[in-house]
Residue, then its C-alpha position, 0 to 999 in steps of 0.5 A: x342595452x347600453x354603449x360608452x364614449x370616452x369623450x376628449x378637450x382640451x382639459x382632460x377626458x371623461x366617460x359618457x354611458x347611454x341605456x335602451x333607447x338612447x342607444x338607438x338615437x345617439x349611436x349612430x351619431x357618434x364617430x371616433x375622431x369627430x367633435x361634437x356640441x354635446x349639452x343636457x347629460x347629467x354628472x354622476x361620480x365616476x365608478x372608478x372601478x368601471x372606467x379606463x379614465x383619470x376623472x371623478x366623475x363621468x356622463x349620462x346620456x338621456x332622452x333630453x340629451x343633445x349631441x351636434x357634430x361640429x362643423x368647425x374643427x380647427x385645434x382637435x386636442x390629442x389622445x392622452x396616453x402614460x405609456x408603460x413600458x411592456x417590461x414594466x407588466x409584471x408590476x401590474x395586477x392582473x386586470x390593469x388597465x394600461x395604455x401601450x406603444x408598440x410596434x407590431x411585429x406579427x398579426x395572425x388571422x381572425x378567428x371565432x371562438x365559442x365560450x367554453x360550455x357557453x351557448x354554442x350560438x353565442x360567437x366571438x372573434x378575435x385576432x392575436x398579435x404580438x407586438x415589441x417595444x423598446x424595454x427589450x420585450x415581446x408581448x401576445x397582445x388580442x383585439x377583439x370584436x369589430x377592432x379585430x375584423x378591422x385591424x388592417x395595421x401591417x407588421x412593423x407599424x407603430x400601435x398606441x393601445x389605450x385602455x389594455x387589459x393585463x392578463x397573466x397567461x403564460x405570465x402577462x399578456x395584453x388585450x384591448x376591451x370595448x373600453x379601450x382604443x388603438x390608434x396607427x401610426x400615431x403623430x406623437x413624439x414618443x412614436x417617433x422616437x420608437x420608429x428611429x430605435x426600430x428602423x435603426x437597431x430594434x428591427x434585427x433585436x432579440x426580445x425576451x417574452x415572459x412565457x420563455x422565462x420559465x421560471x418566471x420573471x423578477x418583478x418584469x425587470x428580466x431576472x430569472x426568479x430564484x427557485x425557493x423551498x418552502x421553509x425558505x418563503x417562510x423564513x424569509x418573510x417573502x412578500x411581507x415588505x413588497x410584492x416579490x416573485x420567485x419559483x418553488x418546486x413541490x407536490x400538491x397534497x391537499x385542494x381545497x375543493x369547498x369553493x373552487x369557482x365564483x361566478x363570472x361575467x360571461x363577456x370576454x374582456x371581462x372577470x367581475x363576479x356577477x350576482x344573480x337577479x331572483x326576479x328575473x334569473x339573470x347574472x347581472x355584471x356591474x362592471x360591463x352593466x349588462x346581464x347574462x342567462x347564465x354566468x362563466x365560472x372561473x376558478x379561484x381556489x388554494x391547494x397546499x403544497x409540501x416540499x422536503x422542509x415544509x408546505x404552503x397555501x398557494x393560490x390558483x386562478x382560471x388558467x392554473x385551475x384549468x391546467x390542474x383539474x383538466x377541465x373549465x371551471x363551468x365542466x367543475x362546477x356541473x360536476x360538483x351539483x351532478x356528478x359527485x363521484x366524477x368531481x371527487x375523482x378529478x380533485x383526486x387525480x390532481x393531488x400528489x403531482x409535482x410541479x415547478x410553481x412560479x409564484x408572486x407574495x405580498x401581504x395583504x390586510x383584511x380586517x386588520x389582519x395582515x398576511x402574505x398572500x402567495x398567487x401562482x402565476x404559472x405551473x410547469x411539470x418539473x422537468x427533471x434533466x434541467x432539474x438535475x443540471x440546476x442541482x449539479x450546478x449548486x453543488x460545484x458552485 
């Protein structure tokens, strides 16, 4: 057991972690918002790769650790946030960390939801929302846990998120891990200003989503991507100097079925490969610092994929190999270790089927061997009307 506080003054944040027993003695002490007396917790180097904070070093609450609320709270220093522009998400990987301000323009209800082929005890609430700012674009945003059984913000407030994770369904998305926070309302400049744009034009505003993009976006700053062949991605180094996106049209011909899945963590606002513990039979996630009786699978496989001037590798991830394979990646892998001949037949039926790939390059290196790495973002069925109108198009053109 364990719980994170980031911790505000005037110099900057830092993270504080308490395990077992400290948890129970300094949980129910500590209080978004209120100021504390906090002496005895040891220094670490920070896990940067665990921590939303710009800081090297981080906190470890003990059993000698004192925490005392301070009565006197005059000079409260302020959240510090670097906003990123929602039409700026495409420049993030996916699993970025960002913080955001947004208006809310839409909040659905709460909804629990089960683990795909997780225990079918194991529940987990969450509340969807899409949100707009003044980039010109509109973004699915989810919180989670108590943040979504609490969320009283109405349509048309101003929302600073801190800590948003990225995702890349239907092109990006944002969701609020137990890391992060939200603030209403916020009394900052920059939510001013937003406030005046929305109350003045944004209000009545058409906002460009990235699931309508279709092929995609380039690069988040609202073109449509170019639709490329094969020999063209190759030829023209695509993704050798800098990340680019673009769309291709072609059939898969060959998955590569040897690795199609690692274990993950099984917690919902994370993906980190998790290592099982021989001693105990638990998946323990460095990440998050917590074990699980069993990991979630996630897909991450390469297909090859021809057109009529060439082929190329490209890579797929959760969302596409679901899409592909019409299963989750847990489904897969129980097939693989159970049922040899169902697993063949659904690597199978996923061959030989065309579709509308859009698709981010860049180069990579790893052991002093560079190459361009091609991700798939999104895969579409070819929609062969619009396919012919874009080809008719070209000819008159």
């Amino acid at each position: 057991r364990l719980f994170s506080v980031n911790l505000l003054d005037d110099s900057g944040e830092i993270r504080a972690t308490a395990f077992t027993q400290q948890v129970d003695r300094l949980f129910p002490m500590l209080e978004a918002g209120k100021v504390y007396y906090i002496s005895n917790a040891q220094v670490k180097m920070a896990r940067q790769q665990f921590s939303t904070l710009n800081n090297q070093y981080e906190l470890t609450f003990d059993d000698s650790t004192i925490v005392e609320q301070c009565q006197e709270t005059t000079g409260v220093p302020q959240e510090q946030y670097e906003f990123v522009p929602l039409a700026n998400l495409m420049k993030y990987e996916k699993g970025a960390i960002v913080d955001v301000l947004c208006v809310v323009r839409s909040v659905e209800d709460v909804v629990e939801i089960t683990p795909k082929n997780g225990p079918t005890d194991r529940k987990m609430v969450k509340r969807d929302m899409s949100v707009v700012d003044k980039s010109g674009y509109q973004v699915r945003a989810t919180v989670w846990g108590d943040d979504a059984r609490e969320f009283k913000v109405p349509v048309d407030a101003i929302v600073a998120f801190k800590g948003m994770r990225v995702g890349d369904f239907g092109g990006r998305t944002l969701s609020l891990p137990s890391i992060g926070s939200l603030m209403a309302s916020p009394d900052i400049p920059e939510a001013h200003m937003l406030r005046g744009w929305y109350d003045s034009a944004g209000r009545n505003a058409s906002f460009q989503t990235y699931e309508s993009m279709g092929g995609g976006g380039g690069g988040g700053e609202g073109r449509t991507d170019q639709i490329k062949t094969m020999a063209a991605v190759r030829d023209e180094n695509v993704g050798g100097d800098h990340a680019e996106y673009f769309s291709v049209k072609g059939t898969i011909v060959f998955v590569r079925s040897t690795t199609l899945a690692y274990p993950g963590c099984a917690s919902p606002d994370c993906s980190k490969k998790v290592i099982e513990d021989a001693s105990t039979g638990q998946w323990r996630c460095e990440k998050c610092e917590r074990s699980f009786a069993s990991p979630e699978y996630r897909y991450i496989f390469s297909v090859n994929v021809s057109d009529e001037t060439g082929q190329n590798w490209l890579q797929c991830f959760n969302e596409v190999g679901e899409q592909l394979l019409g299963c989750s990646a847990n489904e897969m892998i129980r097939l693989q270790q159970q049922d040899e001949t169902a697993f063949n037949q659904r690597i199978a039926d996923a061959t030989f089927q065309e579709f509308q790939f859009r698709c981010r390059a860049k180069s990579e290196t790893f052991n002093d061997n560079t190459r361009v790495r091609i991700s798939v973002m999104t895969m579409t069925k070819v929609d062969y009307v619009a396919e012919a109108h874009r080809l008719n198009k070209l000819i008159e053109a």
